[in-house]
Backbone as a chain_set.jsonl record, in Angstrom:
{"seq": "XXXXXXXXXXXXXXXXXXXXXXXXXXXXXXXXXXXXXXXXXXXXXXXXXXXXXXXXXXXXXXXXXXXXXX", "coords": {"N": [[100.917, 95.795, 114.55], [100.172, 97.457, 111.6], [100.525, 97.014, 107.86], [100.219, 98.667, 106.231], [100.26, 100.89, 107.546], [102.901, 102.255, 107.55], [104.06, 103.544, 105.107], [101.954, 105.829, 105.715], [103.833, 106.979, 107.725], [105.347, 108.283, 106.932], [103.847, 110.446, 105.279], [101.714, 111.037, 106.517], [101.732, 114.457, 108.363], [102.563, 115.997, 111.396], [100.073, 117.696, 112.773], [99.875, 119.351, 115.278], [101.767, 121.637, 117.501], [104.667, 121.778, 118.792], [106.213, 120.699, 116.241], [105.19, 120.999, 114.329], [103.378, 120.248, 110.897], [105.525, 118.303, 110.865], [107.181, 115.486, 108.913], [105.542, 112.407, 110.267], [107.626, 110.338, 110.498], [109.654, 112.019, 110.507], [110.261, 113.033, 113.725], [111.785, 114.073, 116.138], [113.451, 111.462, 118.462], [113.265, 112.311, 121.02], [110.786, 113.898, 121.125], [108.859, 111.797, 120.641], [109.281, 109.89, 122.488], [108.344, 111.77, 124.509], [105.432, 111.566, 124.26], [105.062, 108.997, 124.691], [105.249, 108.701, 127.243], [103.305, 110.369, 128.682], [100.972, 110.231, 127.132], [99.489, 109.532, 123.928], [97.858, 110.956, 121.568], [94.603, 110.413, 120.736], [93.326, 108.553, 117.853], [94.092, 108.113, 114.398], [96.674, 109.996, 114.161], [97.712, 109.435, 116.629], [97.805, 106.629, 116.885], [99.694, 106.324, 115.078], [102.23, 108.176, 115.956], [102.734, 106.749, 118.12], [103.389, 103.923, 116.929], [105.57, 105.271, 115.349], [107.281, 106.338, 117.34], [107.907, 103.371, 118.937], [109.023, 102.094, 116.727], [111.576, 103.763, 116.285], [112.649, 103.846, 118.97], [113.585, 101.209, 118.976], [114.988, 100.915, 117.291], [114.826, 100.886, 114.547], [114.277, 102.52, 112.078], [115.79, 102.256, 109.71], [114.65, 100.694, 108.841], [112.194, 102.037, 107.102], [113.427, 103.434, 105.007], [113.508, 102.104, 102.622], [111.324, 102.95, 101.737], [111.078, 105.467, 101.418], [112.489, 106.184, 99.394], [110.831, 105.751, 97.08]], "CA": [[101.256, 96.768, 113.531], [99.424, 97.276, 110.023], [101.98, 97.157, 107.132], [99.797, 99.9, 105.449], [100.638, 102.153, 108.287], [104.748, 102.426, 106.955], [103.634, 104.527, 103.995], [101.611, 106.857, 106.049], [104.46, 107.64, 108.656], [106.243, 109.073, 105.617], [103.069, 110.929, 104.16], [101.089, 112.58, 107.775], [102.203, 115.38, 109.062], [102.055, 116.831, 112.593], [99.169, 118.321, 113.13], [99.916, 120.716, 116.072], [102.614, 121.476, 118.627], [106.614, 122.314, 117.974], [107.122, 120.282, 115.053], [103.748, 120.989, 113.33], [104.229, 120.199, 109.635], [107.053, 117.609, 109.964], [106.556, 114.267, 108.873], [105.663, 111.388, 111.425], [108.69, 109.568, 110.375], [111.114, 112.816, 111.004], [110.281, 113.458, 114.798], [112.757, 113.47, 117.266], [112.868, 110.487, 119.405], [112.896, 112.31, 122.527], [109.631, 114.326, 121.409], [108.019, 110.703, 120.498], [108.888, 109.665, 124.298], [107.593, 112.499, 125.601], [104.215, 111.13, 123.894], [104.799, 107.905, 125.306], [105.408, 109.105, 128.537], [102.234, 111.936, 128.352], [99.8, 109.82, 126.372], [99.026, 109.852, 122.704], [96.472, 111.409, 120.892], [93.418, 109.502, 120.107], [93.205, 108.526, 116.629], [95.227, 107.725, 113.569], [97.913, 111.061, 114.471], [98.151, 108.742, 117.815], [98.354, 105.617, 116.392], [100.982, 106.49, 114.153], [102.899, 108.626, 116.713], [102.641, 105.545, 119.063], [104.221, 103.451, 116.25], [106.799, 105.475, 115.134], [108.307, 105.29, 118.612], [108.42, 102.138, 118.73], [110.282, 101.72, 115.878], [112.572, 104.285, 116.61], [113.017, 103.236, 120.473], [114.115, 99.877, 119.253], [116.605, 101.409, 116.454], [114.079, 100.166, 113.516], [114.522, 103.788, 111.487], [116.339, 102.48, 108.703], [113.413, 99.895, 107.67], [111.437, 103.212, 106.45], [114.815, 103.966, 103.897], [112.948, 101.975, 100.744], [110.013, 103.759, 101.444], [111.448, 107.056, 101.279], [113.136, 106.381, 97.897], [109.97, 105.55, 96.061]], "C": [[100.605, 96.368, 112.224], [100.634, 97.543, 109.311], [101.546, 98.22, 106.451], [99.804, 101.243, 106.364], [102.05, 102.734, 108.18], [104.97, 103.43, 106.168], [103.345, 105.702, 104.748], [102.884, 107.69, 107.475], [105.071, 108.832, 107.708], [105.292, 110.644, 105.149], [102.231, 112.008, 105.38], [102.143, 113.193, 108.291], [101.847, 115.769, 110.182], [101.378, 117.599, 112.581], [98.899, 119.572, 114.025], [101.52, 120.504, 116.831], [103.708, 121.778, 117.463], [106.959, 122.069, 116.463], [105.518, 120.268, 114.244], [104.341, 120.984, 111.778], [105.293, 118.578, 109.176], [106.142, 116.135, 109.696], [106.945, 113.354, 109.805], [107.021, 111.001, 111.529], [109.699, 110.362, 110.73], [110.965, 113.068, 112.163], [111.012, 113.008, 115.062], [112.61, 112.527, 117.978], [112.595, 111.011, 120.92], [111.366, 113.547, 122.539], [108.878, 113.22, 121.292], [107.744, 110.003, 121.66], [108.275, 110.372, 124.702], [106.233, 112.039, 125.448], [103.87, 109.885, 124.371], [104.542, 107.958, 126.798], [103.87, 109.261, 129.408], [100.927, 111.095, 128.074], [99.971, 110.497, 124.745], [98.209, 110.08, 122.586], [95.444, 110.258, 120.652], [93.237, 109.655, 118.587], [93.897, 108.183, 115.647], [96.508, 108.028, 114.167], [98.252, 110.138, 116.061], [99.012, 107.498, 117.85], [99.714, 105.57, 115.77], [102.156, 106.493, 114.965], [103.685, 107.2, 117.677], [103.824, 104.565, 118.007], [105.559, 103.543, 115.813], [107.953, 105.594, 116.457], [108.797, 104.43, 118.841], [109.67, 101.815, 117.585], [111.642, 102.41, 116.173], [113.158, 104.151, 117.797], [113.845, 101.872, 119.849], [114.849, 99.651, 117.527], [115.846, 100.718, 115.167], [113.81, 101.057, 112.199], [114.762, 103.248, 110.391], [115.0, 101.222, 108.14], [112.123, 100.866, 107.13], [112.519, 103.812, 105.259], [114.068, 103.541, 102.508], [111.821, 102.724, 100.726], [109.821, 105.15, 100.911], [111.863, 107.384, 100.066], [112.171, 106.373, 96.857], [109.535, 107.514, 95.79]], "O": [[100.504, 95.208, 111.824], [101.609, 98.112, 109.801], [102.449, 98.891, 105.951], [99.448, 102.364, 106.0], [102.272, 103.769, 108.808], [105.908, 104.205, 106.357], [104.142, 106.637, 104.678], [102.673, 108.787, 107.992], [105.152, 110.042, 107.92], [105.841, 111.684, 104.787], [102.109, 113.231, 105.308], [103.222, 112.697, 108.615], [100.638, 115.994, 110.232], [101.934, 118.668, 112.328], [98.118, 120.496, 113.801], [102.236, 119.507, 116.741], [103.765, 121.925, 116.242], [107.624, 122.762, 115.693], [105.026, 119.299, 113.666], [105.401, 121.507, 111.433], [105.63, 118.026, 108.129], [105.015, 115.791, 110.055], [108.092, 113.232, 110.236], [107.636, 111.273, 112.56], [110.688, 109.834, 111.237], [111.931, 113.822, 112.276], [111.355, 111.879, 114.712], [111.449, 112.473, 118.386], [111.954, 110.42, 121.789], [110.915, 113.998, 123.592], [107.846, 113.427, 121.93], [106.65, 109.564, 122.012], [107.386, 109.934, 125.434], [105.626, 112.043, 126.519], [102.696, 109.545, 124.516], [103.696, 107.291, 127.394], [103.435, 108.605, 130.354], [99.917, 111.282, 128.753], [100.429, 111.6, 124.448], [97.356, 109.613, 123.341], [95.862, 109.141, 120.346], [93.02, 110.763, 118.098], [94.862, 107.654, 116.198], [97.319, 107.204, 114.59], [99.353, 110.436, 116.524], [100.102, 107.223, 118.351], [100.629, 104.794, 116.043], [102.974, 105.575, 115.015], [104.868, 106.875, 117.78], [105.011, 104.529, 118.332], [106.438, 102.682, 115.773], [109.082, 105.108, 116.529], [110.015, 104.362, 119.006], [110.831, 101.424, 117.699], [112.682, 101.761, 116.292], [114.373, 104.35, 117.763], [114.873, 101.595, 120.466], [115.099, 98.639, 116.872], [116.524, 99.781, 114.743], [113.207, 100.524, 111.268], [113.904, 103.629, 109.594], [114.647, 101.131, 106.964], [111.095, 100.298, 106.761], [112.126, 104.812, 104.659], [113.977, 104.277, 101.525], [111.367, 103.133, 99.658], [108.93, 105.736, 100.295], [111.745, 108.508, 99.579], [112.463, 106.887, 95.777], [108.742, 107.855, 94.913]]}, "num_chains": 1, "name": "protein.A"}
């Protein structure tokens, strides 16, 4: 994990599909499995995706809370 990728969960947005618009950091966890499941995208919007799973699979949500306040 890059620590300069924390910021951007907050800041990209979904690109296509159901939740087009939202930010990385607000997806549901069970659309972020389905990506794990499925495959991720190639590219940052993958990377990210890929990440924020993780964190959220392993209940890590609230270490994005100071980020959100700035």
């Amino acid at each position: 994990m890059n620590p300069e990728d924390l910021p951007l969960l907050l800041t990209r947005v979904m690109p296509f599909g159901k939740y087009k618009g939202t930010p990385i950091a607000d997806l549901p966890g069970n659309y972020l499995n389905w990506f794990a499941r499925e495959g991720f995208p190639k590219g940052e919007i993958g990377r990210l995706l890929a990440l924020m799973q993780e964190i959220d699979h392993n209940g890590l949500s609230p270490l994005l809370d100071p980020l959100r306040k700035r």
